[in-house]
C-alpha positions in Angstrom: 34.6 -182.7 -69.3 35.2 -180.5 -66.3 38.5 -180.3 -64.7 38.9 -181.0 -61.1 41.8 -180.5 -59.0 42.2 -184.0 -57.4 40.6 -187.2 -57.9 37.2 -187.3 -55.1 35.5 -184.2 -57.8 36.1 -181.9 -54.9 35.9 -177.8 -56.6 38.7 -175.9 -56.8 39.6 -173.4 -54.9 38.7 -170.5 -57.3 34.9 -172.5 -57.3 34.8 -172.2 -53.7 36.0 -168.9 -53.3 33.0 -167.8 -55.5 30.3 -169.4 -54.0 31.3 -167.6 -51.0 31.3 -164.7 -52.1 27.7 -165.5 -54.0 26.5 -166.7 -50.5 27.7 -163.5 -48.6 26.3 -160.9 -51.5 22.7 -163.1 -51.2 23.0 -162.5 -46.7 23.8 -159.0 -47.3 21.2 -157.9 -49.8 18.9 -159.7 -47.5 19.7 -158.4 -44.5 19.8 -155.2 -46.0 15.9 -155.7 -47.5 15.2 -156.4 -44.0 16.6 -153.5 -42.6 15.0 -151.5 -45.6 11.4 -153.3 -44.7 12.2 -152.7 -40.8 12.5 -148.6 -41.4 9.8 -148.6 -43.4 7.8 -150.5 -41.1 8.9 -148.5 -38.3 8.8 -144.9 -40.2 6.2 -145.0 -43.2 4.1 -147.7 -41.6 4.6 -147.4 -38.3 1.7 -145.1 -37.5 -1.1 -147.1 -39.2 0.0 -150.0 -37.7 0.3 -148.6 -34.3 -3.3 -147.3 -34.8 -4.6 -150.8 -35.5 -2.9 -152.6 -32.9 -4.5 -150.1 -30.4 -7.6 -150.8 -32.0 -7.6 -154.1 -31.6 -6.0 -155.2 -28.5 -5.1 -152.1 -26.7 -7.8 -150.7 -23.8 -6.8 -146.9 -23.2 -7.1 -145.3 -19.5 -7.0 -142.0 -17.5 -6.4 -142.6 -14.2 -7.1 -139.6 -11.9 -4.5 -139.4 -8.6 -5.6 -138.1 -5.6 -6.3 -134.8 -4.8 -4.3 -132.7 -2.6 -6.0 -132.7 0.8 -7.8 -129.8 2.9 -6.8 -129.3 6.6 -8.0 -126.6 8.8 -5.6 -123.9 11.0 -5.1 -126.9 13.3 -4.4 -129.6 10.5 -7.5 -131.3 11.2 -8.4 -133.1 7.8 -11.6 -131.8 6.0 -11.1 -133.5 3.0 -9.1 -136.3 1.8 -8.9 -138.5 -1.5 -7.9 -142.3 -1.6 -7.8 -144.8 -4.6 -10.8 -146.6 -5.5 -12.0 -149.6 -7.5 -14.4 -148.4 -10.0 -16.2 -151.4 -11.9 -17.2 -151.7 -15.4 -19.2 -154.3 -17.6 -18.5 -155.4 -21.2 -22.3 -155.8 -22.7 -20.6 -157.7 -25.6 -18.9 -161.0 -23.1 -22.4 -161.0 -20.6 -23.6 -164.3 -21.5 -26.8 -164.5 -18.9 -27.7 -160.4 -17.7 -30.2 -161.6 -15.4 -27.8 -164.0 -13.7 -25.5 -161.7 -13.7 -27.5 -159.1 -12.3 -28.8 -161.2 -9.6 -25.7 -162.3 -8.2 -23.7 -158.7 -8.2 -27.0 -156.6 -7.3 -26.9 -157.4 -3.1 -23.1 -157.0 -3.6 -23.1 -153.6 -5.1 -26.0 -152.2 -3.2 -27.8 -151.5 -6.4 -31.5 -152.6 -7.6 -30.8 -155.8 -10.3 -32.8 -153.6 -13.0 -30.5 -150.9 -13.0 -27.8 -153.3 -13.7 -29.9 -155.1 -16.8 -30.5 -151.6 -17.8 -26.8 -151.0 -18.1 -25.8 -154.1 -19.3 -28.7 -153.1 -22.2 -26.7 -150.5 -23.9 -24.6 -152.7 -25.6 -21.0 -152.1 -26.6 -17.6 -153.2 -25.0 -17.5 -151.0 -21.9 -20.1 -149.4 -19.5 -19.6 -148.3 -16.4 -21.6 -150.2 -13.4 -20.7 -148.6 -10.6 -18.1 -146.0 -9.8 -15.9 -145.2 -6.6 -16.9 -148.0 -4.9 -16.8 -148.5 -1.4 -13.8 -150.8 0.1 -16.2 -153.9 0.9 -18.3 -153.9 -2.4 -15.0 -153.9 -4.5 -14.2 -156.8 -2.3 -17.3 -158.4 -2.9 -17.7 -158.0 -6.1 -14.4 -159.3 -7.1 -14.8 -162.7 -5.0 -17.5 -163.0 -7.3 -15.8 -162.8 -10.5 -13.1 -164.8 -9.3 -16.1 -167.7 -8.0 -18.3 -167.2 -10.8 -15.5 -166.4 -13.8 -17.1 -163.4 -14.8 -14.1 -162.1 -15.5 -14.5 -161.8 -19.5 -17.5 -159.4 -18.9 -16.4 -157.3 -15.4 -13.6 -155.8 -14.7 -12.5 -152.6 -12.1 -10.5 -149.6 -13.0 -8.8 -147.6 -10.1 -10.1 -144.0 -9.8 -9.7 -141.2 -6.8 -12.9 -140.8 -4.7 -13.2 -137.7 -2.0 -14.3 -137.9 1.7 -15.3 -135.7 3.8 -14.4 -137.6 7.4 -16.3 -135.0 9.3 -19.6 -135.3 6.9 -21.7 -131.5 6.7 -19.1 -130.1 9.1 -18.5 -126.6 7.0 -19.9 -128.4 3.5 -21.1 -125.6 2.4 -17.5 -124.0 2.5 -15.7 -127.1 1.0 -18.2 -127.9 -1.6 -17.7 -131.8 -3.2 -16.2 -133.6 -6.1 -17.8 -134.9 -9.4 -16.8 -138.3 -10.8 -14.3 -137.3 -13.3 -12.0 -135.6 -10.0 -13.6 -132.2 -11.2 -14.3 -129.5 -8.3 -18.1 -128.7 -8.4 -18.4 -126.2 -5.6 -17.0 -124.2 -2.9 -13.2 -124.4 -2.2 -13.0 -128.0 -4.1 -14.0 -125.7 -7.4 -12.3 -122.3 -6.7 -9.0 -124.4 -6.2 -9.6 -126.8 -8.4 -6.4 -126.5 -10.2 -4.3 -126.3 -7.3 -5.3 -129.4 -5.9 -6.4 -131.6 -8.6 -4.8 -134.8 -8.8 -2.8 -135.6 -12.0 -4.6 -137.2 -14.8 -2.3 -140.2 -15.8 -2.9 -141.5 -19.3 -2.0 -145.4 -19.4 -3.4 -148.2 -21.7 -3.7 -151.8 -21.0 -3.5 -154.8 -23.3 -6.5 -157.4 -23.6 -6.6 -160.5 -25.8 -9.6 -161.4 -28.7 -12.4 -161.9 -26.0 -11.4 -158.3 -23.8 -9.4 -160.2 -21.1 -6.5 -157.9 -19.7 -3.2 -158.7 -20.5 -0.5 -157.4 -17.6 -3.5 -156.3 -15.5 -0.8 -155.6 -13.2 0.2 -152.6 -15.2 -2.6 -150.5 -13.9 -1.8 -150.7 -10.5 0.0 -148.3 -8.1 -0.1 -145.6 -10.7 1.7 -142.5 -8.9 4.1 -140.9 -11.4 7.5 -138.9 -10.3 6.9 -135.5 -9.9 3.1 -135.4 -8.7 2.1 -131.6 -8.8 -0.6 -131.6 -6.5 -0.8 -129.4 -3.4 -2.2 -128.9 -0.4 -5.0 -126.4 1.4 -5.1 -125.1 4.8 -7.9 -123.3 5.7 -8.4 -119.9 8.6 -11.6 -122.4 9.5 -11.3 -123.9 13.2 -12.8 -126.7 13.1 -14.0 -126.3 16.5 -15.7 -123.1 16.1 -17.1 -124.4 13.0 -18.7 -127.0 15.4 -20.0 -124.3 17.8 -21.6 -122.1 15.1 -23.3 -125.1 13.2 -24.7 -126.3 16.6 -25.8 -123.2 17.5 -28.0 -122.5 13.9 -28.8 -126.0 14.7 -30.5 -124.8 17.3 -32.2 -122.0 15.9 -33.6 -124.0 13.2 -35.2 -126.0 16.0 -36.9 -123.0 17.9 -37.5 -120.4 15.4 -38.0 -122.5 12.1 -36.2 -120.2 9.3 -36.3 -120.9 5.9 -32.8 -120.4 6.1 -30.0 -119.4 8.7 -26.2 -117.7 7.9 -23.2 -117.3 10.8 -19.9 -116.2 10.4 -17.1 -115.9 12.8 -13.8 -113.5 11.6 -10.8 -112.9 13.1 -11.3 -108.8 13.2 -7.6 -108.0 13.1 -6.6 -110.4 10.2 -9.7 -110.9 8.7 -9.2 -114.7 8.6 -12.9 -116.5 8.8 -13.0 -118.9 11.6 -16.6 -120.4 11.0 -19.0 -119.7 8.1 -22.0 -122.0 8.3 -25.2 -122.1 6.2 -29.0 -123.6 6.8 -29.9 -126.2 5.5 -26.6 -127.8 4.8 -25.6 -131.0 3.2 -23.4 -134.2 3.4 -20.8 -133.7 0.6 -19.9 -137.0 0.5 -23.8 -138.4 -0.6 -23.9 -134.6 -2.4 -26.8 -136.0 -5.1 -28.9 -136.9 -2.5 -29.6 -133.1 -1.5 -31.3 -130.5 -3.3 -29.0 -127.5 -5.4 -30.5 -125.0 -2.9 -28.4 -127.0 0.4 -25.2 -126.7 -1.7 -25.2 -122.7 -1.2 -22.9 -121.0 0.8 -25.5 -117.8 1.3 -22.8 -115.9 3.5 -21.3 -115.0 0.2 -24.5 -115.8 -2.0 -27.4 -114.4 0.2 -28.3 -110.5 -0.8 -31.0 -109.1 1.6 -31.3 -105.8 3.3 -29.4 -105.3 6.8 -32.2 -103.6 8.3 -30.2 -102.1 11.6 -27.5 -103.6 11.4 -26.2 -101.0 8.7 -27.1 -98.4 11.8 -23.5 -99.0 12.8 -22.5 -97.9 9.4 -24.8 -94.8 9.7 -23.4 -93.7 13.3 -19.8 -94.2 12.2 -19.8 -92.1 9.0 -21.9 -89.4 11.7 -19.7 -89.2 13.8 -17.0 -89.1 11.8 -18.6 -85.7 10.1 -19.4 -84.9 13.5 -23.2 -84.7 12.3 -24.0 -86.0 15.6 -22.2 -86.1 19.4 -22.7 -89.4 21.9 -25.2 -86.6 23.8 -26.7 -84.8 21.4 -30.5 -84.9 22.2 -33.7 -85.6 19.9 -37.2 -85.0 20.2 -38.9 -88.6 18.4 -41.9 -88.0 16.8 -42.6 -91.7 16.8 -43.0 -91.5 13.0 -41.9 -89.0 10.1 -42.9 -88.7 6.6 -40.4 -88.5 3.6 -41.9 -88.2 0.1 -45.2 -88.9 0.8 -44.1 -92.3 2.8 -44.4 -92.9 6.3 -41.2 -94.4 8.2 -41.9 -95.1 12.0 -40.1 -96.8 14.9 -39.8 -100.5 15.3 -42.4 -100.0 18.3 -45.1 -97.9 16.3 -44.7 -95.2 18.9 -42.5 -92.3 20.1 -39.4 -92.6 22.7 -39.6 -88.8 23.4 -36.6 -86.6 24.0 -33.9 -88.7 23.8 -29.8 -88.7 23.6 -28.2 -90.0 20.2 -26.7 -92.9 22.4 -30.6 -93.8 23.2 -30.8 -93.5 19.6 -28.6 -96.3 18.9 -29.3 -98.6 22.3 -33.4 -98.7 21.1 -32.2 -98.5 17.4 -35.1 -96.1 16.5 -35.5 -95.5 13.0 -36.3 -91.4 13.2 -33.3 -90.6 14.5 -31.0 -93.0 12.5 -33.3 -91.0 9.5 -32.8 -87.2 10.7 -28.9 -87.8 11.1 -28.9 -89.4 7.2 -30.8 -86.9 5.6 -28.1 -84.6 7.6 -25.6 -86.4 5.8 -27.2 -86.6 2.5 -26.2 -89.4 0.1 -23.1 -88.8 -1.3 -21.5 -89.1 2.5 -23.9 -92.1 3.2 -22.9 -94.1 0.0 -19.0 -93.2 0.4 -19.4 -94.8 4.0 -20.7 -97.8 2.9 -18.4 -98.2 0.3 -15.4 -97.5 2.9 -17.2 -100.2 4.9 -16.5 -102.6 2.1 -20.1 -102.9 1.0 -21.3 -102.7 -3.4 -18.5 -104.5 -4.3 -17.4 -108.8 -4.2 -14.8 -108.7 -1.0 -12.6 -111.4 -3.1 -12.6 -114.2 -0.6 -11.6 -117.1 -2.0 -14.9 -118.7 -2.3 -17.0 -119.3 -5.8 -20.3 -117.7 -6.3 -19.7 -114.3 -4.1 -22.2 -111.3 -4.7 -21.0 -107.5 -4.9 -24.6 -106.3 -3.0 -26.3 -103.2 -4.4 -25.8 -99.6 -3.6 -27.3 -96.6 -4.9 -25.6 -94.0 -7.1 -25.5 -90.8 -5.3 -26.9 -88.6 -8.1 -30.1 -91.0 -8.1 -30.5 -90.8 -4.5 -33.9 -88.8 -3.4 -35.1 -88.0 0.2 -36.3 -91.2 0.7 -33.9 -93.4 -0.6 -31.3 -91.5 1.8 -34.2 -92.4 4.9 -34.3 -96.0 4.2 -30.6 -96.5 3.5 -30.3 -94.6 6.7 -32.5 -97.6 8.3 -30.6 -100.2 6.3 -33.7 -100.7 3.7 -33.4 -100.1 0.3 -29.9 -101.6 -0.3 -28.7 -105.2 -0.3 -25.6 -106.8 1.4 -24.0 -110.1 1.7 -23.2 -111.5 5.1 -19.4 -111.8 4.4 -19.8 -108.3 3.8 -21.5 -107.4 7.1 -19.3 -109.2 9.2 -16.3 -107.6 7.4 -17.6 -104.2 8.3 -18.3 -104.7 12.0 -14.4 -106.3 11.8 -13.5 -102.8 10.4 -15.2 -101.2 13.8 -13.5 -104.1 16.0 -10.1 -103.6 14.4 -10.1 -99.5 15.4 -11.8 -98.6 12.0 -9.7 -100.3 9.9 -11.2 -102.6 6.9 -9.3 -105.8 6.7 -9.9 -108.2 2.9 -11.6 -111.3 4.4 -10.3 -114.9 3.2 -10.4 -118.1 3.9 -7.2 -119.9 2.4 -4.4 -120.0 5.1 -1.5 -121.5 3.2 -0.7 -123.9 0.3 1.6 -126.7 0.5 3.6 -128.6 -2.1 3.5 -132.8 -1.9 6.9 -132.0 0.0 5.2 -130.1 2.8 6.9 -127.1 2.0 5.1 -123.7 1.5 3.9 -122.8 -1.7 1.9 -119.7 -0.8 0.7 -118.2 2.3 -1.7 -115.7 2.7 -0.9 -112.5 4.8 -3.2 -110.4 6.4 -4.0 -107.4 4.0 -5.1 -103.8 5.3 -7.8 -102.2 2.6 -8.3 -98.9 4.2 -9.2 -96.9 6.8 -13.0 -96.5 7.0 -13.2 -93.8 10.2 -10.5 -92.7 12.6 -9.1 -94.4 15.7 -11.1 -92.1 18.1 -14.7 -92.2 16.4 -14.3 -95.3 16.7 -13.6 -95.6 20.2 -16.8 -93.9 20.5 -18.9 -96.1 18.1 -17.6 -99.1 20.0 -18.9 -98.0 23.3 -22.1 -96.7 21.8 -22.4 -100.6 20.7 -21.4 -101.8 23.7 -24.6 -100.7 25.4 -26.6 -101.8 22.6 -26.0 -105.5 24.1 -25.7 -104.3 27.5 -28.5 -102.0 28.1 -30.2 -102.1 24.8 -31.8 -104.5 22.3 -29.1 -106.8 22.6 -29.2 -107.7 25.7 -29.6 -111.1 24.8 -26.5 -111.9 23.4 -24.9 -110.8 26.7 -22.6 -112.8 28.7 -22.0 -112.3 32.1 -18.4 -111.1 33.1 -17.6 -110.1 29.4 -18.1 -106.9 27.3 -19.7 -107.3 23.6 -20.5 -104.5 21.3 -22.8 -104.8 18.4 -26.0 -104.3 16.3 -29.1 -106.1 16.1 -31.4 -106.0 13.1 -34.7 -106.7 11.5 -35.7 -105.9 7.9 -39.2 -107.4 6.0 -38.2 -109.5 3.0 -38.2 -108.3 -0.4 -40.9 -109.4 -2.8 -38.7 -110.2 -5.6 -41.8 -111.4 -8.0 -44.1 -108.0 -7.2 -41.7 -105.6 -5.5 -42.4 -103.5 -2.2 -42.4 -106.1 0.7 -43.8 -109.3 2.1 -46.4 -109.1 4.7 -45.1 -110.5 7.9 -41.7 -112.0 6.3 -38.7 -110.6 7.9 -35.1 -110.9 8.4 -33.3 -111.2 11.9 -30.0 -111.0 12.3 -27.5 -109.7 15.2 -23.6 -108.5 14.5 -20.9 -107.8 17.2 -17.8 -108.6 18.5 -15.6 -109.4 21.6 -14.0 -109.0 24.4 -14.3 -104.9 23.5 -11.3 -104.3 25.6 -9.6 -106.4 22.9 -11.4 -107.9 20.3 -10.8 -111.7 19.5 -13.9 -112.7 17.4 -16.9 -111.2 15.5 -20.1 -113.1 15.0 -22.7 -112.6 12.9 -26.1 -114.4 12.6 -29.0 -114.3 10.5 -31.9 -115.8 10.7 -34.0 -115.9 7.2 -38.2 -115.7 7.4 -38.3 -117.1 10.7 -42.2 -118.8 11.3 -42.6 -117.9 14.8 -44.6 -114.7 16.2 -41.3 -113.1 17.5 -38.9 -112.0 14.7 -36.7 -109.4 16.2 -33.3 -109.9 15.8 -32.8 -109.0 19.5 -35.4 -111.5 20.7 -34.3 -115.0 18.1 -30.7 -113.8 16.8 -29.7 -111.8 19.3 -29.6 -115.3 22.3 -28.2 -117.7 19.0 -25.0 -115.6 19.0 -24.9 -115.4 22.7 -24.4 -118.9 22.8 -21.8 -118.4 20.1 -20.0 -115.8 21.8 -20.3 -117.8 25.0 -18.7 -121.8 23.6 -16.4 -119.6 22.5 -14.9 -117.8 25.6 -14.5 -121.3 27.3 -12.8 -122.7 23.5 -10.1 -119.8 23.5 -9.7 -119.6 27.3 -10.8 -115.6 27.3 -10.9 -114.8 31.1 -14.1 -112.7 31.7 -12.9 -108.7 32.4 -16.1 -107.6 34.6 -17.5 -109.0 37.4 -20.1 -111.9 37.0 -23.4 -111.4 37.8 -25.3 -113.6 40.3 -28.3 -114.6 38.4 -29.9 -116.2 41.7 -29.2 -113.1 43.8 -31.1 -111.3 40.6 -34.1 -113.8 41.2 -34.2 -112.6 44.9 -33.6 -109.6 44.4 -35.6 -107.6 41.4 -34.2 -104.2 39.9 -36.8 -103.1 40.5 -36.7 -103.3 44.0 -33.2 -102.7 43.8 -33.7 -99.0 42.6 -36.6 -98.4 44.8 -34.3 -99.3 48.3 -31.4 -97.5 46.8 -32.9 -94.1 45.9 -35.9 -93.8 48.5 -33.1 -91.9 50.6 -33.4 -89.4 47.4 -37.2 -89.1 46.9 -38.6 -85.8 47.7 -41.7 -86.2 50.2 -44.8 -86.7 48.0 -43.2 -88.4 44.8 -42.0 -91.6 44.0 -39.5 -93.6 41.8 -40.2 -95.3 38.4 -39.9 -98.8 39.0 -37.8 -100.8 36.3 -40.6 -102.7 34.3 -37.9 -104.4 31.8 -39.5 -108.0 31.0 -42.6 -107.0 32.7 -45.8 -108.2 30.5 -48.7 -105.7 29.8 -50.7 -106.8 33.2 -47.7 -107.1 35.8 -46.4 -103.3 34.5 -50.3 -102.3 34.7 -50.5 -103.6 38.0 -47.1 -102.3 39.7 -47.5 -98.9 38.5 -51.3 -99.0 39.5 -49.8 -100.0 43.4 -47.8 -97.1 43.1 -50.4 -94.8 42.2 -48.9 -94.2 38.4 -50.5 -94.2 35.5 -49.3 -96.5 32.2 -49.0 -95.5 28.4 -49.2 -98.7 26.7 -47.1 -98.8 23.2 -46.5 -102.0 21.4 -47.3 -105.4 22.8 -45.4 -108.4 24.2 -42.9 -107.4 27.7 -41.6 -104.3 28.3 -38.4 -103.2 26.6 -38.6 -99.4 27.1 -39.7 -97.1 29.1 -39.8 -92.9 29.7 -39.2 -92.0 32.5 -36.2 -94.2 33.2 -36.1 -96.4 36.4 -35.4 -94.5 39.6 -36.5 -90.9 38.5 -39.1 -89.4 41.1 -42.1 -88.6 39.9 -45.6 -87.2 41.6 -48.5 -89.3 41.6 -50.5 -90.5 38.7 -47.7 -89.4 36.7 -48.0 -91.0 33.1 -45.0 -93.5 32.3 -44.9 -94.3 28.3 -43.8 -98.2 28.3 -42.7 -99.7 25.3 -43.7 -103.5 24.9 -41.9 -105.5 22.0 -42.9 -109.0 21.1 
């Protein structure tokens, strides 16, 4: 029998002290099986078991932040990114598409088969619609909530672009994809910069896809958010002025296409760049690929002359040619077998190099290239900035096309002397004719002004960057005045404005026929370059006007009056006090130049002889008739009004004296 220590069978102490020690051994190999299964579960297994937890209940998610925003010089915004509902639907929970489709179709603003089309591809998630406007996120979650559609729709929060000033410089800006990915223009060639931060986040749903902690998705805007900031050298209000104005010429003259640029000469900065047709880069999809060009850095054509500036600056540089250094114009020469002739199929005469450049006549520009021969010519245009990408920062840019001066024969030096025969960009033309505004020297062009951090603070800024000097200070004095009567006596008169001085260069050049070669018949390219005020040069403006379908193509006559009104918003914009004084346009009505020089030299007139009227304007009939009254005889060159004529208004002459007149469309 056992032994117990007292009477009620109670153990004894040495029984109790061992089943304590039995019970405290059992908790300890226990707890320390647990902890062994607990680091095995959370080291060996841990993985796998992560894996299939995420499988089955877990919904991964990239949310996209918004992207840094684009100002221009002023800090007007161009482009800005808010947070967005995106909504999806979940095939798998839909239990009547039709209903469904129905009832969220007016809400959405999409067609009720394109929804049953989605809903069709079966699966847990497809996307319904993304970046969805403010009031159809609101729409369509009052009807999940009414209609508890919440096991088969749901939103997800994405970034979505504007652009708050719609085509205003689109064509510089470029637009966003879906997936917060730059597709064009500054929005691609910063891409990186500005990107918003992909944040990577999951969110828990139960057995039938519900969300768990929806809330977890919300407000998503990590520490530390490393997107920046662009400011652009755009104004947004010369931007304005130089879209309305190709507005404009798309109105009257009907190109297939129209370019202007605007640059700062002495920094280089671009103040407008506009292109024809254009696009709203918010609704990008809706336009053709072709609207999404920026063709002042895409667009390769020949500058026709234009490049004449080019030609007289590297002449008179090499002194090849003085300000009044006279020709005899043949009206036409022949080079190789080929036949180059003047704009006006007929001959100016003798005339000085600085009529050379005011009537831009094409023998001339070709006896001073062949005196320069093509190495000279090409190094001059490479001075210039031309054959090679400029390095804006802009996507897409072209390099243009030179010759190599060992392949160069007689007439490849005559048309490149005429601007034919080579191809530029605009950004590249406009850069030049800054290089002439800015004393001869060549400035890099660009477009980004700074780059801000989140903070506001600067992260880089771009200085103004001298690439050489193309020509010295004083042929370029001379070049600039030479162009300054281009526009003021010349054939660009009509981008003149009264009480200001403009220099610059007009130009027409027939299209290439990129599928045959040689030329299209009756396509051509107008265009007009220059810069003001010349006493101290602010702006330089560029247009071109691409296969315009109207009778008159000259770039004096359609491109010429475009960048007048250009050059004109922007006097009044900048506040540029006119230097000269103003002409009275209704004393001009009264009061004819012609008359004019006849009162005013009749004193002079020898007895017998009389003074060439000025016949500028005149049509074919009024010219035949005045010089008829005054017993002088007409050479007829051309058609259209008169834009030339030898001899010049106000020289005496005897009677039935011939005068050439030269009559331009």
């Amino acid at each position: 029998m056992p032994k117990y220590s007292n009477a009620d069978n109670r153990p004894s102490p040495r029984q109790a002290q061992s089943r304590i020690i039995l019970i405290v051994v059992s908790l300890i190999l226990a707890f320390v099986l647990l902890s062994l299964r607990y680091i095995w579960v959370q080291t060996i297994l841990h993985p796998e078991l992560l894996a299939r937890v995420q499988y089955q209940a877990e919904d991964q998610y990239t949310v996209h932040l918004p992207r840094g925003s684009i100002y221009d010089r002023n800090n007007h915004e161009l482009a800005v990114s808010n947070m967005t509902k995106s909504l999806y639907v979940d095939p798998n929970h839909v239990d009547d598409p039709q209903t469904l489709a129905n009832d969220l179709a007016p809400l959405i603003n999409m067609p009720a088969a394109d929804i049953l089309k989605k809903i069709s591809i079966g699966g847990g998630f497809v996307w319904l619609k993304r970046q969805m406007e403010p009031a159809e996120s609101d729409a369509a979650a009052k009807l999940i909530k009414e209609k508890s559609y919440g096991t088969c729709l749901g939103f997800r929060e994405e970034s979505k672009r504007y652009y708050p000033n719609k085509m205003l410089a689109a064509n510089v800006l470029g637009f966003v994809g879906t997936d917060d990915k730059g597709l064009d223009g500054i929005e691609q060639s910063m891409d990186k910069v500005i990107q918003g931060q992909a944040v990577n986040t999951a969110l828990f749903t139960d057995t039938l896809a519900r969300p768990i902690l929806d809330s977890v998705l919300s407000n998503v805007e990590p520490q530390g958010n490393s997107r920046k900031s662009v400011e652009l050298t755009i104004d947004s209000t010369i931007q304005y002025i130089t879209e309305q104005a190709l507005d404009k010429a798309m109105a009257e003259y009907a190109p297939a296409a129209a370019t202007a640029v605007v640059m700062d000469p002495k920094t280089a900065e671009i103040l407008a760049m506009a292109s024809r047709p254009s696009y709203d880069p918010n609704n990008f999809a809706a336009y053709s690929s072709a609207s999404w060009k920026n063709k002042a850095v895409s667009f390769v054509y020949e500058p026709g002359s234009t490049f004449k500036a080019i030609v007289a600056a590297a002449a008179l540089q090499e002194k090849i040619v003085g300000p009044n250094d006279i020709f005899v114009d043949p009206g036409y020469l022949m080079i190789d077998g080929r036949r180059i002739q003047n704009w006006s199929e007929g001959s100016f005469g003798t005339v000085s190099f600085t009529k050379i450049i005011e009537e831009s006549i094409n023998t001339g520009f070709v006896h001073i290239g062949l005196g320069l021969g093509g190495d000279r010519l090409m190094e001059y245009a490479r001075k210039f900035g031309f054959g090679k990408k400029t390095g804006v920062e802009l996507p897409g840019e072209e390099q243009g096309i030179l010759f190599d001066p060992k392949d160069m024969s007689q007439i490849n030096i005559a048309t490149t002397s005429i601007g034919q025969s080579i191809a530029v960009t605009p950004l590249q033309m406009v850069t030049a004719m800054s290089a002439i505004a800015n004393k001869g020297v060549l400035m890099k062009p660009h477009i980004i002004k700074k780059i801000s951090n989140p903070d506001e603070s600067v992260y880089e800024e771009t200085k103004p960057q001298e690439v050489r000097r193309a020509i010295d200070v004083q042929t370029d004095q001379v070049l600039t005045s030479l162009l300054e009567k281009v526009v003021s006596e010349g054939g660009g008169s009509k981008a003149s404005v009264s009480g200001y001085r403009i220099a610059g260069k007009t130009g027409t050049a027939q299209k290439l026929d990129t599928v045959n070669g040689g030329y299209l018949s009756g396509r051509y390219i107008a265009s007009f370059c220059g810069f003001a005020p010349v006493e101290d040069p602010q702006f330089v403006v560029l247009v071109i006007l691409d296969d315009p379908h109207k009778v008159n193509y000259y770039g004096g006559q359609i491109a010429a009056p475009i960048a007048h009104d250009i050059f004109s918003a922007i006097f009044r914009y900048l506040h540029i006090e006119p230097s000269v004084p103003i002409k009275d346009d209704n004393a001009a009505v009264s009061a004819p130049k012609m008359q004019t020089s006849q009162q005013t030299s009749a004193a002079n007139i020898p007895k017998g002889m009389t003074a060439v009227p000025d016949l500028s304007g005149k049509t074919i009939r009024d010219a035949t008739q005045i010089l008829k009254n005054l017993q002088l005889d007409i050479t007829i060159i051309g058609s259209g009004t008169a834009a030339s004529q030898s001899p010049a208004s106000g020289t005496p002459v005897a009677p039935h004296t011939k005068i050439t007149v030269h009559f331009s469309p």
